[in-house]
C-alpha positions in Angstrom: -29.9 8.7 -9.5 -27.4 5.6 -9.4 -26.7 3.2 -6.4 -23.5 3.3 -5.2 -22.7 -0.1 -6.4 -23.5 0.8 -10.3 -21.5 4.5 -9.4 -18.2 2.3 -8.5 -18.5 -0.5 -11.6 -19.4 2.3 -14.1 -16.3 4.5 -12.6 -13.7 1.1 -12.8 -15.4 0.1 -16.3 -13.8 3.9 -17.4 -10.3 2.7 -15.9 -6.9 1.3 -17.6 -3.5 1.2 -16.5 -1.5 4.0 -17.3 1.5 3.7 -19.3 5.0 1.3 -17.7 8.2 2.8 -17.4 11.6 1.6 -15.9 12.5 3.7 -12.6 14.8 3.5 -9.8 14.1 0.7 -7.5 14.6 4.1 -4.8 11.7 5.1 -6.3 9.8 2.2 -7.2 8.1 1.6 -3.4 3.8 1.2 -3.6 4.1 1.0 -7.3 2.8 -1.7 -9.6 5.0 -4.3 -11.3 4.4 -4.5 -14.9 7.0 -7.8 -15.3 7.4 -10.9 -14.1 10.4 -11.5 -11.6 12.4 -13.9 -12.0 15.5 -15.3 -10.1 18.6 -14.6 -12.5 21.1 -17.5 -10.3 20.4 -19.4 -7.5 19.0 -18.2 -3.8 21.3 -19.0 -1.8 24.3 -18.9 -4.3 25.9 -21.0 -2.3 25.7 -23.3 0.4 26.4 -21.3 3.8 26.5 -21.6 7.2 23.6 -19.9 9.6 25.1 -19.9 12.5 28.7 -19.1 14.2 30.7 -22.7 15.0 32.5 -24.7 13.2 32.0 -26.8 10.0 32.4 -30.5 10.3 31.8 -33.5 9.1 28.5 -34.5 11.1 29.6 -38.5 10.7 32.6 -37.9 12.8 30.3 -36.9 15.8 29.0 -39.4 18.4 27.9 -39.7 22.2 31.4 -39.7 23.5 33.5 -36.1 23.3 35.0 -35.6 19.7 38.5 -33.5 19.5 39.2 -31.8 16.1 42.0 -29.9 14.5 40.9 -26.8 13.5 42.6 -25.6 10.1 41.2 -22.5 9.9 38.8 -20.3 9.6 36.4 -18.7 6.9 33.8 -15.6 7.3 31.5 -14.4 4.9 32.2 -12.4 1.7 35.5 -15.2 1.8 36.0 -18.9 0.4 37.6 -21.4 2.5 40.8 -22.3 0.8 41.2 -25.6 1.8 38.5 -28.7 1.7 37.5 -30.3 5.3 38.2 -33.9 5.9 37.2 -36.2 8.2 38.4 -35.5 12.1 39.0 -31.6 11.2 37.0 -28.4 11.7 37.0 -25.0 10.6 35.5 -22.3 12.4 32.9 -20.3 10.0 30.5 -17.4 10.2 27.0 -16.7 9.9 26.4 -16.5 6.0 29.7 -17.7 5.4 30.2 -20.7 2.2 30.1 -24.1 4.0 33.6 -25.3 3.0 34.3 -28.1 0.8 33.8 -31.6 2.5 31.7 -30.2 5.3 28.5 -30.9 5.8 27.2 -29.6 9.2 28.1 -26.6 11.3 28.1 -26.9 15.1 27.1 -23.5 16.8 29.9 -22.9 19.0 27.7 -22.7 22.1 28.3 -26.5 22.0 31.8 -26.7 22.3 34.8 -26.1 24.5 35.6 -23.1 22.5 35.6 -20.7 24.9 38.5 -18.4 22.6 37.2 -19.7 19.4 37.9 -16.7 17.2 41.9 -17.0 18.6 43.2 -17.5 15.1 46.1 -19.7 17.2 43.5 -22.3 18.0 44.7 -25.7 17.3 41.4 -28.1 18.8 38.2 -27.6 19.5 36.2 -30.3 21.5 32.5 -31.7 20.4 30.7 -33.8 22.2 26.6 -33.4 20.5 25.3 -36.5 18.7 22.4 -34.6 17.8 24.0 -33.1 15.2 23.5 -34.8 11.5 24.4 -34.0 8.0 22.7 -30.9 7.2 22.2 -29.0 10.6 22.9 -25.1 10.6 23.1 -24.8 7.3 21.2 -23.6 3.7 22.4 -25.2 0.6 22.7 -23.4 -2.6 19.5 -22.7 -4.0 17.1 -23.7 -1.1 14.8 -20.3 -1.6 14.9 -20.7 -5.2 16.6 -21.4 -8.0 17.9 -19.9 -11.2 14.7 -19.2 -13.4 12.2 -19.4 -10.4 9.3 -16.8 -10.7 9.5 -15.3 -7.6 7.0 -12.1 -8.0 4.3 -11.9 -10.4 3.5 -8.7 -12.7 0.7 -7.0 -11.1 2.0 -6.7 -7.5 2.4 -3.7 -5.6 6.1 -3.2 -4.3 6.4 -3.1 -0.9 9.7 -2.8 1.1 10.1 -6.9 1.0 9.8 -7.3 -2.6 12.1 -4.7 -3.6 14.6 -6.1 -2.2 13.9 -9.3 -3.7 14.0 -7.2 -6.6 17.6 -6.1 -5.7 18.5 -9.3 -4.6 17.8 -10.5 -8.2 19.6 -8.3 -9.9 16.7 -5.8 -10.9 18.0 -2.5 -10.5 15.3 -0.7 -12.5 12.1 -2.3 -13.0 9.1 -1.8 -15.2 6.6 -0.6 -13.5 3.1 1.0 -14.4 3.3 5.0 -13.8 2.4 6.6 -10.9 -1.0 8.3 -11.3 -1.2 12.0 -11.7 -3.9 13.9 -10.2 -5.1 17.9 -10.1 -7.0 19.6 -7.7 -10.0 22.1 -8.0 -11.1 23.4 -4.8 -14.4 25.8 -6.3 -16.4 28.7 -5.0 -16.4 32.5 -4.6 -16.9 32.0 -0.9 -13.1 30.0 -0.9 -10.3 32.0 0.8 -6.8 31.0 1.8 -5.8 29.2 4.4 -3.8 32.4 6.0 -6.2 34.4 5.5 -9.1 35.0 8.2 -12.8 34.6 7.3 -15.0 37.4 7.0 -18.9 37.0 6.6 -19.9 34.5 3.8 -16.3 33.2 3.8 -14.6 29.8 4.3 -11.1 28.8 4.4 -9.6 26.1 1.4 -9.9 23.2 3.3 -11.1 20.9 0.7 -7.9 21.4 -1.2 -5.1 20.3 0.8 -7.7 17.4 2.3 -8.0 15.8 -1.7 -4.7 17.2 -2.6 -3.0 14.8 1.0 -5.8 12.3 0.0 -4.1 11.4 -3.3 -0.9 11.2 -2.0 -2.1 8.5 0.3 -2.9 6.9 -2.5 0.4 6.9 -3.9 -0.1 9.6 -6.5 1.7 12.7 -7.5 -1.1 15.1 -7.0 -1.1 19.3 -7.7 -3.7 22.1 -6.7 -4.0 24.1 -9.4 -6.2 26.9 -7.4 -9.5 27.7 -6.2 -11.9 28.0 -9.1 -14.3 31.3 -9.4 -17.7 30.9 -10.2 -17.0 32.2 -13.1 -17.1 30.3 -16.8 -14.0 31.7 -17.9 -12.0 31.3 -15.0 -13.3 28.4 -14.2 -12.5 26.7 -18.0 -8.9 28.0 -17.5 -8.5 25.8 -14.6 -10.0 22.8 -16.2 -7.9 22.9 -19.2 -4.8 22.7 -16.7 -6.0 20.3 -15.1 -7.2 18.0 -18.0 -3.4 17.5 -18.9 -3.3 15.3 -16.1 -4.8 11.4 -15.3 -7.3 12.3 -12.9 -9.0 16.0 -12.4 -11.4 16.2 -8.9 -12.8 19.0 -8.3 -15.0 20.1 -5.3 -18.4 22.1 -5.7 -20.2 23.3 -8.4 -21.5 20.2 -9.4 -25.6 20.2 -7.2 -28.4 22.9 -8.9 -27.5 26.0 -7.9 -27.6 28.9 -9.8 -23.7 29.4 -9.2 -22.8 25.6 -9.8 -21.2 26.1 -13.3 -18.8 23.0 -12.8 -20.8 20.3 -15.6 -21.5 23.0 -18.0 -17.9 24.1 -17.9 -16.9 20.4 -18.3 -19.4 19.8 -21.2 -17.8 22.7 -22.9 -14.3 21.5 -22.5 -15.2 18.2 -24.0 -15.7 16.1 -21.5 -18.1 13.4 -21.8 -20.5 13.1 -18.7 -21.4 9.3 -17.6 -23.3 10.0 -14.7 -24.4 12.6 -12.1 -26.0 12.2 -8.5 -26.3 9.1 -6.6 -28.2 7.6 -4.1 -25.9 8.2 -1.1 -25.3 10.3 1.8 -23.2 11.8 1.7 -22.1 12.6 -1.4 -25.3 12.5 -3.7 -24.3 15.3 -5.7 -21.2 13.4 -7.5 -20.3 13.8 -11.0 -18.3 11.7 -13.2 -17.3 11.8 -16.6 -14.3 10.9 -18.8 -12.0 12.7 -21.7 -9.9 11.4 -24.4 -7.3 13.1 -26.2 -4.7 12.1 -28.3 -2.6 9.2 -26.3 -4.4 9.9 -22.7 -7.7 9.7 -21.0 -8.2 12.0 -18.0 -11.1 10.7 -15.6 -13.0 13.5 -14.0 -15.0 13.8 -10.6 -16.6 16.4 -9.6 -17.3 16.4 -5.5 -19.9 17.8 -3.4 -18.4 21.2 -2.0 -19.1 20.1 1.9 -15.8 18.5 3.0 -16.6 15.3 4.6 -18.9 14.9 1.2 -16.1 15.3 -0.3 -14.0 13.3 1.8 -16.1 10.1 1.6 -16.3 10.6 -2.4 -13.2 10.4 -2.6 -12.9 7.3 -0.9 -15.7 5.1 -2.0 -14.8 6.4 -5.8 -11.6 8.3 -6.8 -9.6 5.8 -4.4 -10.7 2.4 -6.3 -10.2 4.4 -9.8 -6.4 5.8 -8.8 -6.0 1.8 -7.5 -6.9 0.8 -11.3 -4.8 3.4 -12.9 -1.9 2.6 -11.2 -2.3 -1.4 -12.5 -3.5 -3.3 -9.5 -7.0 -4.9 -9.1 -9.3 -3.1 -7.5 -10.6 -5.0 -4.1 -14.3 -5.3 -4.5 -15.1 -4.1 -1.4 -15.4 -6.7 1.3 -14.9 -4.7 4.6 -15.1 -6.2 8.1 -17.9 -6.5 9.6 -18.4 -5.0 13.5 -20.9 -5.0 15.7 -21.9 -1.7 17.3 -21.4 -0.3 20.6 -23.7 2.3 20.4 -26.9 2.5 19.4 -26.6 3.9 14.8 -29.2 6.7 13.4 -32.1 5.6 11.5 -31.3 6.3 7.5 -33.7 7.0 5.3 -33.9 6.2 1.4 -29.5 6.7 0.9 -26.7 4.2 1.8 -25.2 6.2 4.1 -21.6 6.6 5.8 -21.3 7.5 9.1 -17.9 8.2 11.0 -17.0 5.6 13.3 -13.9 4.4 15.5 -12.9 0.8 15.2 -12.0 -0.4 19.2 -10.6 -2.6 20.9 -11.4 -3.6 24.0 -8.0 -5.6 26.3 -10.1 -8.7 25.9 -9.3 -8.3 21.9 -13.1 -7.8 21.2 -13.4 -5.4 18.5 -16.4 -2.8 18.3 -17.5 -0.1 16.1 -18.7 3.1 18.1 -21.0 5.7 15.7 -19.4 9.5 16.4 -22.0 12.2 17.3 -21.4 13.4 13.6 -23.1 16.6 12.3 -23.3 16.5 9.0 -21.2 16.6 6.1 -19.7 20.4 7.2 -18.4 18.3 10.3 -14.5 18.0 9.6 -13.6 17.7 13.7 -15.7 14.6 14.0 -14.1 13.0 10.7 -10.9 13.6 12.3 -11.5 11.3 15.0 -12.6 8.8 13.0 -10.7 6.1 11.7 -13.1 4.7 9.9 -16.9 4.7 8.1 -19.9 2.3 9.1 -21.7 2.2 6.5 -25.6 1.9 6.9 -28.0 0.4 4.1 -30.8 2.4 2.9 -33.5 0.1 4.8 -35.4 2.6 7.2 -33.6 0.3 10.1 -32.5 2.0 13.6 -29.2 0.0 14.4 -29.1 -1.2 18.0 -25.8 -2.2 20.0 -24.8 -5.6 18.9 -25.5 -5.4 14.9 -22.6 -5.9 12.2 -21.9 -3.1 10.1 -19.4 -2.7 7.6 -16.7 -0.8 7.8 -14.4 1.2 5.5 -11.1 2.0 7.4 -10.3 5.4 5.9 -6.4 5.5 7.6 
């Protein structure tokens, strides 16, 4: 068996970026950019105006009350059609151009305005020295200018950067593609989920659990089926599944006389790199890789008990999918809490244990260790929002030591 640590590097050391493509920037939200962006004109085009008042000439102001004519006005979308010169005004809009010869707006919360959208207004009254060149207003190309990189390739797009995207004029992006993933729930004991279970029976929970897990992680993911313990059956699912980027199936993969899973995989060519590790749970894991012609699929075979599953997925498919779709991997620097409840004693496996991240209305945060049962326990996973992770060093955790911990939501 492998430590976990040497599981994850060997797993990341079998990753690479899929394949870029140009999409939709509708459809380009948690995926990776595979281009530099740059700004095509200046941010602001132009100089405008961020608040409603009137633009000015701030050198015309003083202590004592200033009246100006007021020769029109401009909003934004328009241009002023006339420059401002000294002792006039024009009333303006939020994100409207700064008209020529100005130099300052003046909110109109500081003037005698009270009608000042009346398009028959003739003055308007100042009397704020505090105003100087410059005030209330963004000149051209303050946020950047033309050529500026503004978001590097290798970033994931979040609703912010898209529309920096859009406001740059890229309407389709390259991105790296979205990772494609298939299911294999396994087991003669599997049964749907409508259907009730008789003796020896289980419903297919593992399969929408990795199936909404890889959506999570932004990929487009498929169950193909529950495989049979059968070789046949069981190599007819795995050859659907190795068309796509990342295969994960679920049992079949410890030393019973049923677990077909790695033979089946060996005789559809793919190459094993390691199987079983020290951790609990989860020390069944399998992973190997297969090329052919322009793609590599990764494969992972999971424990069959769900929250085995579960935690596999995390510590391992997660980081790998990450990879894929062409971000960095974090390496793995979780926060570390201190317990509110006393943690079980481990034995000779890194283990993770579900736990709840608190907060107490002092802001103190805690981690509290769930009454888990084992790795068949779904309803205590469910309450969990995260896993403490406890070392393999024989120690009983008492309240008040710092664990790690993995937020899994």
């Amino acid at each position: 068996m492998i430590s976990v640590s040497e599981a994850r590097q060997l797993v990341l050391s079998h990753c690479r970026p899929l394949p870029n493509c140009r999409v939709d920037l509708t459809s380009a939200l948690d995926l990776v950019l595979a281009e530099e962006a740059r700004a095509d004109c200046d941010i602001p085009t132009m100089t405008k105006s961020l608040m409603d008042g009137f633009a000015v000439q701030a050198g015309d102001l003083g202590p004592e009350q200033v009246e100006f004519n007021v020769i029109g006005q401009v909003v934004a979308g328009r241009v002023a059609t006339q420059p401002i010169c000294s002792g006039q005004a024009m009333r303006i809009m939020t994100g409207a151009q700064l008209p020529e010869g100005a130099d300052a707006v003046v909110p109109v919360e500081q003037t005698d305005a009270a009608g000042w959208t009346d398009q028959s207004l003739q003055t308007v009254t100042i009397s704020d020295s505090s105003i100087v060149a410059g005030n209330n207003i963004m000149p051209q190309g303050t946020i950047a200018t033309a050529g500026d990189s503004l978001i590097l390739s290798g970033t994931r797009l979040g609703p912010a950067a898209i529309a920096v995207l859009a406001e740059v004029g890229m309407a389709r992006p390259l991105v790296y593609r979205r990772p494609r993933l298939a299911v294999i729930p396994t087991g003669d004991e599997i049964i749907s989920v409508e259907q009730s279970p008789g003796p020896g029976k289980l419903r297919n929970s593992n399969g929408p659990m990795l199936t909404a897990l890889a959506q999570q992680a932004g990929c487009e993911a498929v169950e193909i089926g529950v495989g049979r313990d059968d070789r046949q059956h069981l190599r007819e699912f795995v050859s659907q599944g190795l068309q796509h980027d990342v295969l994960v199936l679920s049992g079949g993969v410890s030393a019973g006389t049923m677990d077909f899973v790695p033979g089946v995989l060996a005789e559809m060519g793919v190459q094993q790199v390691f199987h079983k590790i020290r951790m609990k749970p989860g020390k069944p894991l399998w992973f190997g890789i297969r090329d052919q012609a322009d793609r590599r699929t990764l494969v992972f075979g999971l424990p069959g008990n769900p929250v085995s599953s579960f935690v596999c997925f995390h510590r391992f498919v997660s980081p790998a999918l990450v990879a894929l779709a062409g971000s960095e991997t974090a390496a793995g620097n979780n926060e570390r809490i201190p317990l509110l409840n006393p943690g079980p004693r481990i034995g000779g496996r890194d283990t993770y244990w579900p736990a709840v991240r608190r907060v107490d209305p002092a802001g103190n945060v805690g981690l509290e260790i769930l009454d888990w049962q084992g790795s068949a326990d779904l309803c205590t996973l469910s309450r969990a929002n995260g896993l403490a992770f406890f070392p393999a060093d024989g120690k009983r955790h008492e309240i008040g030591d710092r664990l790690e911990f993995c937020p899994i939501l």
